[in-house]
C-alpha positions as a printed Julia matrix, in Angstrom:
136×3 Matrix{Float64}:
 65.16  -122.23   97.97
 67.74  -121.67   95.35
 70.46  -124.36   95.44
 73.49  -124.94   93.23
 75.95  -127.87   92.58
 79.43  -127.42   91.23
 80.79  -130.8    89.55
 85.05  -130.72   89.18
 85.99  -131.56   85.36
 89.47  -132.04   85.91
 91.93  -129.53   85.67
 90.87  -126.39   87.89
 87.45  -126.43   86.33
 84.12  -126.93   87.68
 80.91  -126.78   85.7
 78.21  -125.39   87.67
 74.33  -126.01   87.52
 71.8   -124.75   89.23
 68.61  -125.82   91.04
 66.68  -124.82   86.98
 68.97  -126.71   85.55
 71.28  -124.28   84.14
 74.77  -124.52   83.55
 78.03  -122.54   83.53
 81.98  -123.25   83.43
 84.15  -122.05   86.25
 87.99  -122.1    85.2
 91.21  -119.94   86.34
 94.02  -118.75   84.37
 96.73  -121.5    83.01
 99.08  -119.65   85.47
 96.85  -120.96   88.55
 96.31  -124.07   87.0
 92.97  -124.15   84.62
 92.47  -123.85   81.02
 90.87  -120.46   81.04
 87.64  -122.01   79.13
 85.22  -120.88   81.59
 84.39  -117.49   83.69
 86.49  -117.06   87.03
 84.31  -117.49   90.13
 85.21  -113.99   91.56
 84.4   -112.64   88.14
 81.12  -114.29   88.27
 80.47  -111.8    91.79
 81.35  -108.88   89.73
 78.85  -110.32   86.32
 76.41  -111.02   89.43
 76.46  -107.2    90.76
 76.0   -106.01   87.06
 73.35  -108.12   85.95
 71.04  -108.05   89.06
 71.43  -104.38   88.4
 71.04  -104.5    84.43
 67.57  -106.71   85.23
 66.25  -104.16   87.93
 67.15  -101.08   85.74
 65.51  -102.45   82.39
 62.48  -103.68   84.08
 61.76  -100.54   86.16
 62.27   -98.68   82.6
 60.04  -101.05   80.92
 57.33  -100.18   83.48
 57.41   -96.8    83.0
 57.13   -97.75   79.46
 60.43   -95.69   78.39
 61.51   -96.23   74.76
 64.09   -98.1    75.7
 66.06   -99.66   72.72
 69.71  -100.46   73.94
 70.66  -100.71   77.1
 74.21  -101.59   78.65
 75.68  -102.46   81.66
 79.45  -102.32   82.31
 81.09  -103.35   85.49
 85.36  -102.94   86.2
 86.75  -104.28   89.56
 89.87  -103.58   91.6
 91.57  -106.84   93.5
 93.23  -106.69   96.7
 96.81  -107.6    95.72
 96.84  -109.95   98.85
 94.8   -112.69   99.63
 92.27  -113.3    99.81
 92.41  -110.89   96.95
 88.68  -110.05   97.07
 87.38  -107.24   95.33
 88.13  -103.64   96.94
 86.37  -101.63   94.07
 83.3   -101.88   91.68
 83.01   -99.58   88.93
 79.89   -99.94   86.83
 78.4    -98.26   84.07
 75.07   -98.08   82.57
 73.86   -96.83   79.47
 70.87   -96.47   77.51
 69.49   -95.33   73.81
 69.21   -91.11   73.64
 65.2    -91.29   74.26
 65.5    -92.67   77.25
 65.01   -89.67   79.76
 68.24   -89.27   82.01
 66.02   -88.41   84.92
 64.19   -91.63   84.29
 67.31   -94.16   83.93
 68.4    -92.11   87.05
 65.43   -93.42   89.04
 65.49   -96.89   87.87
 69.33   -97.41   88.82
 68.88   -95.65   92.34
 65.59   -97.63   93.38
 68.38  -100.63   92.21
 70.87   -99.79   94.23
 68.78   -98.95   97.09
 66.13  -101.2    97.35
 65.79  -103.93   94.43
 69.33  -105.56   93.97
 69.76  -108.92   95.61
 73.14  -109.53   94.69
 74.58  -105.9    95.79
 72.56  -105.71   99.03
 73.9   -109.57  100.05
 77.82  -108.12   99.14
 76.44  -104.78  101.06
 75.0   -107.15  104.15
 77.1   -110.35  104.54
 74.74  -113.39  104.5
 75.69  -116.28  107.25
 77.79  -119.08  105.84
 77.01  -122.64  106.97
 79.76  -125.19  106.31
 79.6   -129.15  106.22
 83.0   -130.68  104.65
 83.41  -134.18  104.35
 83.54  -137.33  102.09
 81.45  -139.55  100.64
């Protein structure tokens, strides 16, 4: 079961590590209080959308054995101006080297989108939250 621990630094940052043992920063803007030295959590949803994608897409084109060279994934969101402020709009963009066949990029991001993506299917499909607050 994939678990994750976030450990506060100070400041408004949090380093984050999960179950594998791998680590990220979490930090805000100086204007809500961090040091802007690590990726914003909410960013880290839109990253998450993107690369679950990216990994889908690249693996279904590897498959098909594609000559796929470059490939790249872009992703632009829209905020609510309100809190919570949670994202409204997703915008990505992918992109691959000319030899790739459109029709076959086409393919790879749809059975993504439809079928393969965690991350966009749990955004797509609320999970259930479970809470347990206290101190220790």
């Amino acid at each position: 079961m994939p678990t994750a621990k976030l450990v506060w630094t100070g400041d408004m940052m949090f380093v984050a590590t999960d179950n594998r043992g791998h680590s990220i920063v979490l930090d805000t803007k100086p204007e809500a209080g961090g040091k802007d030295a690590g990726i914003q959590p909410a960013d880290l949803v839109m990253m998450s959308v993107a690369g679950c994608m990216a990994y889908d897409i690249v693996s279904i084109l590897k498959k098909k054995r594609t000559d796929l060279r470059r490939f790249v994934a872009e992703v632009e969101g829209e905020r609510a101006g309100e809190h919570p402020k949670r994202y409204v709009r997703m915008k990505l963009k992918f992109r691959a080297n000319p030899e790739v066949k459109l029709e076959d990029l086409q393919r790879a991001f749809e059975l993504s989108r439809d079928k393969y993506c965690s991350v966009l299917h749990t955004l797509k499909n609320p999970a259930e939250f479970e809470f347990d607050v206290g101190v220790e």
